[in-house]
N, CA, C and O atoms as CSV, one atom per row, in Angstrom:
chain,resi,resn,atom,element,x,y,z
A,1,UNK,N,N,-185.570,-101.447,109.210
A,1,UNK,CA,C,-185.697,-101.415,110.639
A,1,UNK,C,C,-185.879,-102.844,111.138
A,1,UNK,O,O,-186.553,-103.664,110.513
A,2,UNK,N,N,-185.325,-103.085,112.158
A,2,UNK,CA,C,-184.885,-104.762,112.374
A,2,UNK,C,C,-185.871,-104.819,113.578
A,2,UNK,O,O,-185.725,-104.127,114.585
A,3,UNK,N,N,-186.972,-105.779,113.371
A,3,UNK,CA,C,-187.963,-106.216,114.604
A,3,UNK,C,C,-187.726,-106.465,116.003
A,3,UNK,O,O,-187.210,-107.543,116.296
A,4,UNK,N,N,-187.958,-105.816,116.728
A,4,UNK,CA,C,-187.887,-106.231,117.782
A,4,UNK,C,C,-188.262,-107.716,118.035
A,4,UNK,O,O,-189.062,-108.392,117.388
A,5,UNK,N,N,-187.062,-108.313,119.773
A,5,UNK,CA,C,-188.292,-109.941,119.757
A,5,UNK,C,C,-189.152,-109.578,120.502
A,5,UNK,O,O,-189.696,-110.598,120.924
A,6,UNK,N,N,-189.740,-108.453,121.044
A,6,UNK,CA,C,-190.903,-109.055,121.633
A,6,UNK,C,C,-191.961,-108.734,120.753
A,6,UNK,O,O,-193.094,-108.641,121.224
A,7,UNK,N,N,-191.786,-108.570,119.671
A,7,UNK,CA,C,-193.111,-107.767,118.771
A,7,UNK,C,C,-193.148,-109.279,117.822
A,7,UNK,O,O,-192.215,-109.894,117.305
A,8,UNK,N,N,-194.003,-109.446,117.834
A,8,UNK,CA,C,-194.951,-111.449,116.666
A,8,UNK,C,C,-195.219,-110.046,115.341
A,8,UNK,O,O,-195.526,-108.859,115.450
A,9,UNK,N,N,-194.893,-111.010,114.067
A,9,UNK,CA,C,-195.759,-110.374,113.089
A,9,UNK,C,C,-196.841,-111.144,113.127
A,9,UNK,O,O,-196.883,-112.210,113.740
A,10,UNK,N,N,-197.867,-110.611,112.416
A,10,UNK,CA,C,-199.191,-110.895,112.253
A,10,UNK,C,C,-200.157,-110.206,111.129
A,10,UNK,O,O,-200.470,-109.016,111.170
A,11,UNK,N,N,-200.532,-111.010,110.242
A,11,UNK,CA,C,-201.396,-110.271,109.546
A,11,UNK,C,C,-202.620,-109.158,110.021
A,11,UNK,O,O,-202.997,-109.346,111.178
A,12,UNK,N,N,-203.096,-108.358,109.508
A,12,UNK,CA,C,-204.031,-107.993,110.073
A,12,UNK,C,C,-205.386,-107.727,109.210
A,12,UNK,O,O,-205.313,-107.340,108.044
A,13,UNK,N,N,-206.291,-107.897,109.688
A,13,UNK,CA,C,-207.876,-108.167,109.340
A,13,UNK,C,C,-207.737,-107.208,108.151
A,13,UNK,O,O,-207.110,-106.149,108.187
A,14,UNK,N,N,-208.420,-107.722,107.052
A,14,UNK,CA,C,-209.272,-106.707,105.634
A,14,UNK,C,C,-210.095,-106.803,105.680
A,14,UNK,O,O,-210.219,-107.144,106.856
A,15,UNK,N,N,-211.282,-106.783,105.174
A,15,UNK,CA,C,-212.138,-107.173,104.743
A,15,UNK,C,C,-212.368,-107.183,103.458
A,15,UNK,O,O,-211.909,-106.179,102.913
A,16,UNK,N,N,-213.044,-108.119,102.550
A,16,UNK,CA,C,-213.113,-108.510,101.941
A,16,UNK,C,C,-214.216,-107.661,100.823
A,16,UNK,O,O,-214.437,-107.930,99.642
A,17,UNK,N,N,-214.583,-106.957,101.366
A,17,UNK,CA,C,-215.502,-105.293,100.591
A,17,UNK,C,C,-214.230,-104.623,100.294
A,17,UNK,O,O,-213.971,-104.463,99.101
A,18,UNK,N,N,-213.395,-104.204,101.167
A,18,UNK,CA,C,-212.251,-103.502,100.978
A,18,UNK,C,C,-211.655,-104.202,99.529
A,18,UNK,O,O,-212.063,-103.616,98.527
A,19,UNK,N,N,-211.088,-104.931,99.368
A,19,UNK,CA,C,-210.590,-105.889,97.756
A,19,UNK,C,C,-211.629,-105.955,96.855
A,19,UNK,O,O,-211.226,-106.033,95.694
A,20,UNK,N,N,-213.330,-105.948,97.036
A,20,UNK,CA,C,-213.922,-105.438,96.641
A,20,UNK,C,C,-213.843,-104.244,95.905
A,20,UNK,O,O,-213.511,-104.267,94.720
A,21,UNK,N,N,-214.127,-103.164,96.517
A,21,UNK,CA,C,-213.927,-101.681,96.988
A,21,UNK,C,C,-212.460,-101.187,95.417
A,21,UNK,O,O,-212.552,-100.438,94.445
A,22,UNK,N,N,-211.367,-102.030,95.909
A,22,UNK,CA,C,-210.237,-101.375,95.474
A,22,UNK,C,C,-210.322,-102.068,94.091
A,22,UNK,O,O,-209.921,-101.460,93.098
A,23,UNK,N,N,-210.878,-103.435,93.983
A,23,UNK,CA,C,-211.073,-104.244,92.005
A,23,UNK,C,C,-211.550,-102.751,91.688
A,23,UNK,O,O,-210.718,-102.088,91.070
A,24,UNK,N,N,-212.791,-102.090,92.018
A,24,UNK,CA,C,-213.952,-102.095,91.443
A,24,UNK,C,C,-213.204,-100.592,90.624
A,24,UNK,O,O,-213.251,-100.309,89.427
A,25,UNK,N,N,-212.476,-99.748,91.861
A,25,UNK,CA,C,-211.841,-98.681,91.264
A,25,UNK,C,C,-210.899,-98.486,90.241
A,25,UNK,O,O,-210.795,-97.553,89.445
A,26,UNK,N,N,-210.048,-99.777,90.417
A,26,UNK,CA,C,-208.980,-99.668,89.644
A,26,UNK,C,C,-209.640,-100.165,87.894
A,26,UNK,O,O,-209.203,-99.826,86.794
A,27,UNK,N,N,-210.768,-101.030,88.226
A,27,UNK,CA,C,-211.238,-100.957,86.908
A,27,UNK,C,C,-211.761,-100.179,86.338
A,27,UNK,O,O,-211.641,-100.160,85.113
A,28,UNK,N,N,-212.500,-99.290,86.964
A,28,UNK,CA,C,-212.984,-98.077,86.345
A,28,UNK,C,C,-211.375,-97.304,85.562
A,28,UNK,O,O,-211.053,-97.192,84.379
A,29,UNK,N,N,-210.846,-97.001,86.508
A,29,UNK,CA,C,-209.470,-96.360,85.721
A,29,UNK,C,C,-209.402,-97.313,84.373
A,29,UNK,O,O,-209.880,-96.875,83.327
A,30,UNK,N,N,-208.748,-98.736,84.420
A,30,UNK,CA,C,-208.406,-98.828,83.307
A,30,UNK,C,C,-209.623,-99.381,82.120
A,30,UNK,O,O,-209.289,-99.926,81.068
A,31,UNK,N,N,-210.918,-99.154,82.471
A,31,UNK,CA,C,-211.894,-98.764,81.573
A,31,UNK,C,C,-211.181,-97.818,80.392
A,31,UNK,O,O,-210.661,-97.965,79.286
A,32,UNK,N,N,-211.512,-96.687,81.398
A,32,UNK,CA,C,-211.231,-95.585,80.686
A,32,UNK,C,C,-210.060,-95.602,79.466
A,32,UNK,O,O,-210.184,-95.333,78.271
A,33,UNK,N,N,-208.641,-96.110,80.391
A,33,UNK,CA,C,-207.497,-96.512,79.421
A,33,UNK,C,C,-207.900,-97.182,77.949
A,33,UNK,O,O,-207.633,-96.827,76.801
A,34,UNK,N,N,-208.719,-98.392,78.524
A,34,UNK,CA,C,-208.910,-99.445,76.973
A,34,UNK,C,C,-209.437,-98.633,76.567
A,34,UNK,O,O,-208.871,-98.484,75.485
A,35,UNK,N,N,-210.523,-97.584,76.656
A,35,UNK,CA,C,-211.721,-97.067,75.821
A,35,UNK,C,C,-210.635,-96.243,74.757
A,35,UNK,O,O,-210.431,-96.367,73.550
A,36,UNK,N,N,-209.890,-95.108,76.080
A,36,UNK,CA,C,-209.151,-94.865,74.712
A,36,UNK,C,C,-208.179,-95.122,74.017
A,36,UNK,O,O,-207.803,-94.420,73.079
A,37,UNK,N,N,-207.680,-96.105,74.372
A,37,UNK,CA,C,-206.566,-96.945,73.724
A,37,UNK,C,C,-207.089,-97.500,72.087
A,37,UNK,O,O,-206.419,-97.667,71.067
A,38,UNK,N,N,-208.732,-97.712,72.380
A,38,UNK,CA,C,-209.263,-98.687,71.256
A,38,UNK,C,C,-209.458,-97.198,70.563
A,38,UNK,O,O,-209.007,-96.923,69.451
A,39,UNK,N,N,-210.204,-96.280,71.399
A,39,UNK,CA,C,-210.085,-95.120,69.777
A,39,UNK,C,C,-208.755,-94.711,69.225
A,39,UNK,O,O,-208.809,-94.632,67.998
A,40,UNK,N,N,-207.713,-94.459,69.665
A,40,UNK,CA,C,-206.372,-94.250,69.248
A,40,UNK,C,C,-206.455,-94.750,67.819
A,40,UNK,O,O,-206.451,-94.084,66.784
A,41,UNK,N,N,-206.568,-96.732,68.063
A,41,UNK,CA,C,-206.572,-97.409,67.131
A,41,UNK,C,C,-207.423,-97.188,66.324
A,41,UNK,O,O,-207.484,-98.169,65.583
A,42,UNK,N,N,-208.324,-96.236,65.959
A,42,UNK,CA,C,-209.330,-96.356,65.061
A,42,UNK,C,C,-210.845,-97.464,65.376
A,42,UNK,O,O,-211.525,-98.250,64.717
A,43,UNK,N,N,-210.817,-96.975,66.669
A,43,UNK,CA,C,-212.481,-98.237,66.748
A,43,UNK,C,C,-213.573,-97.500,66.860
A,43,UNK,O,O,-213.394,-96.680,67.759
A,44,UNK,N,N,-215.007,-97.360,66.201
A,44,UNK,CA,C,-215.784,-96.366,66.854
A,44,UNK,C,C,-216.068,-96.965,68.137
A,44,UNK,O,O,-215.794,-98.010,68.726
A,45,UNK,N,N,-216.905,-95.610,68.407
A,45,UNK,CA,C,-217.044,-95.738,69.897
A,45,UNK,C,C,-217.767,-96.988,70.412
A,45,UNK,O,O,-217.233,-97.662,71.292
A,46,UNK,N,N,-218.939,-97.321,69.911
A,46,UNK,CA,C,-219.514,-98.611,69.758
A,46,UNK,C,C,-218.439,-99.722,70.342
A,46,UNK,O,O,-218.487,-100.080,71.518
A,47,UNK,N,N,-217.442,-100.245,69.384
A,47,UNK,CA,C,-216.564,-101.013,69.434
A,47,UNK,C,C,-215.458,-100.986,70.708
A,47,UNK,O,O,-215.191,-101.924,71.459
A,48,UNK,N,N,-214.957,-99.763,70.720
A,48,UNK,CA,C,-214.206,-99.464,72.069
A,48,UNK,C,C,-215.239,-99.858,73.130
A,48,UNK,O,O,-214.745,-100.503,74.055
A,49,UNK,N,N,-216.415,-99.650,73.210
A,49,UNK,CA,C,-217.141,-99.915,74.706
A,49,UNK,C,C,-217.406,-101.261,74.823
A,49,UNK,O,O,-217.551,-101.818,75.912
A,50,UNK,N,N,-217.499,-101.985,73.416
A,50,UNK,CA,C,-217.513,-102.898,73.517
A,50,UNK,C,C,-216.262,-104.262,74.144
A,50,UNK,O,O,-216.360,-105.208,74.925
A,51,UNK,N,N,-215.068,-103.644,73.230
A,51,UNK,CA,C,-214.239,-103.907,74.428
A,51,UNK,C,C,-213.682,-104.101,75.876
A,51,UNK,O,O,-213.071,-104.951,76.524
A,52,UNK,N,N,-214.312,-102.644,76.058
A,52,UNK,CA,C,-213.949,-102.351,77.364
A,52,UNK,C,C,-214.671,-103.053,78.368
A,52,UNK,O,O,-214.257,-103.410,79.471
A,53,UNK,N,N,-216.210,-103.271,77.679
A,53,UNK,CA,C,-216.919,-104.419,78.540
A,53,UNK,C,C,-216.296,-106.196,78.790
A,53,UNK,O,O,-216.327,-106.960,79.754
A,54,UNK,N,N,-215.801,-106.295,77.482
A,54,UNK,CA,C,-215.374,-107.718,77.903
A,54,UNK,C,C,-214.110,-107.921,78.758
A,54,UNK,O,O,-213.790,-108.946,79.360
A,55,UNK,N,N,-213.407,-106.662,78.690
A,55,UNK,CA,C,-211.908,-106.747,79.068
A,55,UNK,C,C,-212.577,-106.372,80.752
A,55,UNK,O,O,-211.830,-106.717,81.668
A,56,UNK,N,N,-213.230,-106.044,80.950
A,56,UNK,CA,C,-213.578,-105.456,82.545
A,56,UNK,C,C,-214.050,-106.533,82.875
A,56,UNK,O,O,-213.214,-107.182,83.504
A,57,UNK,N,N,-215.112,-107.109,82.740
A,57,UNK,CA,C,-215.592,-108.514,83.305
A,57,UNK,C,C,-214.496,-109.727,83.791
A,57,UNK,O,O,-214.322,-110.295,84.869
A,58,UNK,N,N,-213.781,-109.851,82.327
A,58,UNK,CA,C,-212.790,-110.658,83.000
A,58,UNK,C,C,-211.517,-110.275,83.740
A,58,UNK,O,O,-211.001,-111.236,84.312
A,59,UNK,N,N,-211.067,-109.459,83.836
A,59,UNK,CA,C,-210.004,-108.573,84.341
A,59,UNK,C,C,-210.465,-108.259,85.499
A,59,UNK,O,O,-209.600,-108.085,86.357
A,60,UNK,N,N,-211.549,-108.126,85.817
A,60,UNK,CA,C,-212.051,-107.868,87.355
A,60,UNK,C,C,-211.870,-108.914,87.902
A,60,UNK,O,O,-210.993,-109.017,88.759
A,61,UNK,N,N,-212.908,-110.282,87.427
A,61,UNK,CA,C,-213.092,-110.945,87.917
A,61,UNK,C,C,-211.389,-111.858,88.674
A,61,UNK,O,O,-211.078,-112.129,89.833
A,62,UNK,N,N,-210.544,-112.113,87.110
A,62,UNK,CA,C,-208.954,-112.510,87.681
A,62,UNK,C,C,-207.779,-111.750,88.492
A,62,UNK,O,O,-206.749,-112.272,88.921
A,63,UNK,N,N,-208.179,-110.373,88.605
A,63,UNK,CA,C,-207.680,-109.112,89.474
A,63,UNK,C,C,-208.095,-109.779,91.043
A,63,UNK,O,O,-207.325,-110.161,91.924
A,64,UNK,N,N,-209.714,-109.762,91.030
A,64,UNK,CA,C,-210.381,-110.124,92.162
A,64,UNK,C,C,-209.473,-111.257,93.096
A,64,UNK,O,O,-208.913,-111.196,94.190
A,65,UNK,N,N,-209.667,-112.472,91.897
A,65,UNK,CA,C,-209.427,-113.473,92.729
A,65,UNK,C,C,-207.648,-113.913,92.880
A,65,UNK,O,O,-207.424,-114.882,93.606
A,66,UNK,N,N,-206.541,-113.287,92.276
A,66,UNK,CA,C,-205.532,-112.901,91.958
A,66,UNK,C,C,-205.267,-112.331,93.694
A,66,UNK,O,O,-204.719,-113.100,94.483
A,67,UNK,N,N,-205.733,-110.888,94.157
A,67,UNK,CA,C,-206.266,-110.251,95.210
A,67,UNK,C,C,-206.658,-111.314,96.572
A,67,UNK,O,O,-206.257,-111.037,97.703
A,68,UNK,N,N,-207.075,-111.934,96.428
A,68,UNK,CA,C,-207.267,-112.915,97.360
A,68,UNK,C,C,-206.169,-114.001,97.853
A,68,UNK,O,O,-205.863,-114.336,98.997
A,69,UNK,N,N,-205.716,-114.403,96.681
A,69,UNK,CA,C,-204.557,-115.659,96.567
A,69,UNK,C,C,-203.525,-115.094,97.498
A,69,UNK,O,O,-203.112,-115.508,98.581
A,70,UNK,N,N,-203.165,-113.845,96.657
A,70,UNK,CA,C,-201.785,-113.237,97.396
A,70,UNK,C,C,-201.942,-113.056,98.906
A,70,UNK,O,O,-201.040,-113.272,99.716
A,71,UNK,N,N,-203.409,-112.559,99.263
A,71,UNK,CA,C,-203.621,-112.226,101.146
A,71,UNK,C,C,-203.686,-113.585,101.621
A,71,UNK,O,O,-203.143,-113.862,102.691
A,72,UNK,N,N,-204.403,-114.633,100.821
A,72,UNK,CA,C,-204.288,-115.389,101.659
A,72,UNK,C,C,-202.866,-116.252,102.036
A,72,UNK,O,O,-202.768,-117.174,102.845
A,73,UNK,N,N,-201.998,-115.767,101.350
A,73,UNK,CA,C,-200.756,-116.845,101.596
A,73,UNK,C,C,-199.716,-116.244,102.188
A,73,UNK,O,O,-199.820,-115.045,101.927
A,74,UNK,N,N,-198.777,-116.437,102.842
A,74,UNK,CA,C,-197.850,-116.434,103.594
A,74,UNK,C,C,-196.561,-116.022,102.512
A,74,UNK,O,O,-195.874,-115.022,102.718
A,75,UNK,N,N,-196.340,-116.910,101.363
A,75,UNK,CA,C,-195.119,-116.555,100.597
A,75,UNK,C,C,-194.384,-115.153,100.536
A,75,UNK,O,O,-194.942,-114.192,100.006
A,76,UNK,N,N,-193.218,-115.066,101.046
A,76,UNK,CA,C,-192.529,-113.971,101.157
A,76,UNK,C,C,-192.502,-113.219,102.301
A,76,UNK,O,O,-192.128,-112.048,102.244
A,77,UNK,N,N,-192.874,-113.764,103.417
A,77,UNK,CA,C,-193.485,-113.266,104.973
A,77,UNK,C,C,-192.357,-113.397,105.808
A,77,UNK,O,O,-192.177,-114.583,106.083
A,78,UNK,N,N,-191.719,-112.819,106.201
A,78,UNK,CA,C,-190.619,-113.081,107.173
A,78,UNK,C,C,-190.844,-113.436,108.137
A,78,UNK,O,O,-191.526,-112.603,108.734
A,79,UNK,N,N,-190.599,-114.487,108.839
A,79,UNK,CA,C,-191.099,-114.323,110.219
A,79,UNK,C,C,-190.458,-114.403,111.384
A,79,UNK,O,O,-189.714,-115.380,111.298
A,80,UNK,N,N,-190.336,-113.845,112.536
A,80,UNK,CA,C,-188.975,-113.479,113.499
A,80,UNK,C,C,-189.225,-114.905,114.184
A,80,UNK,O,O,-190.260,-115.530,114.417
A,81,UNK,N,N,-188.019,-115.143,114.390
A,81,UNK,CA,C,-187.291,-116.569,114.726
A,81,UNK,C,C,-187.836,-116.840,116.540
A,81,UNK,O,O,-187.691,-115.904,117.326
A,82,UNK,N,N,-188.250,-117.761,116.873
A,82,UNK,CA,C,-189.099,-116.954,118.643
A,82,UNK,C,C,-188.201,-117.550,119.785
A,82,UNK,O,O,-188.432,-117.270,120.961
């Protein structure tokens, strides 16, 4: 659908709980994945959680800020000619 000119794009407000909010879920999901990915492989449970802790810490944390980079930048933004 081709923009009208009198309509400006414009980002619009997140907040920053919201990217919060959405790390926090999606890690829980792939918690779960590694946990059982590592028993598949033969890890006791011990070991799988143990995993799953280090892989969540940092995976959140580069998800997080990954999450940020992309909102904050413009790259790939079309913007109607004025």
């Amino acid at each position: 659908m081709p923009l009208r000119k009198d309509k400006k794009m414009s980002k619009v407000k997140i907040s920053k709980r919201r990217h919060l909010i959405k790390a926090t879920t999606w890690s829980l999901l792939a918690s779960v994945t590694t946990f059982f990915v590592g028993r598949a492989f033969g890890l006791d449970t011990d070991k799988a959680l143990m995993i799953v802790l280090i892989d969540r810490m940092l995976k959140f944390l580069f998800y997080y800020l990954h999450e940020r980079a992309w909102f904050s930048s413009n790259w790939g933004v079309i913007k109607p000619k004025d």
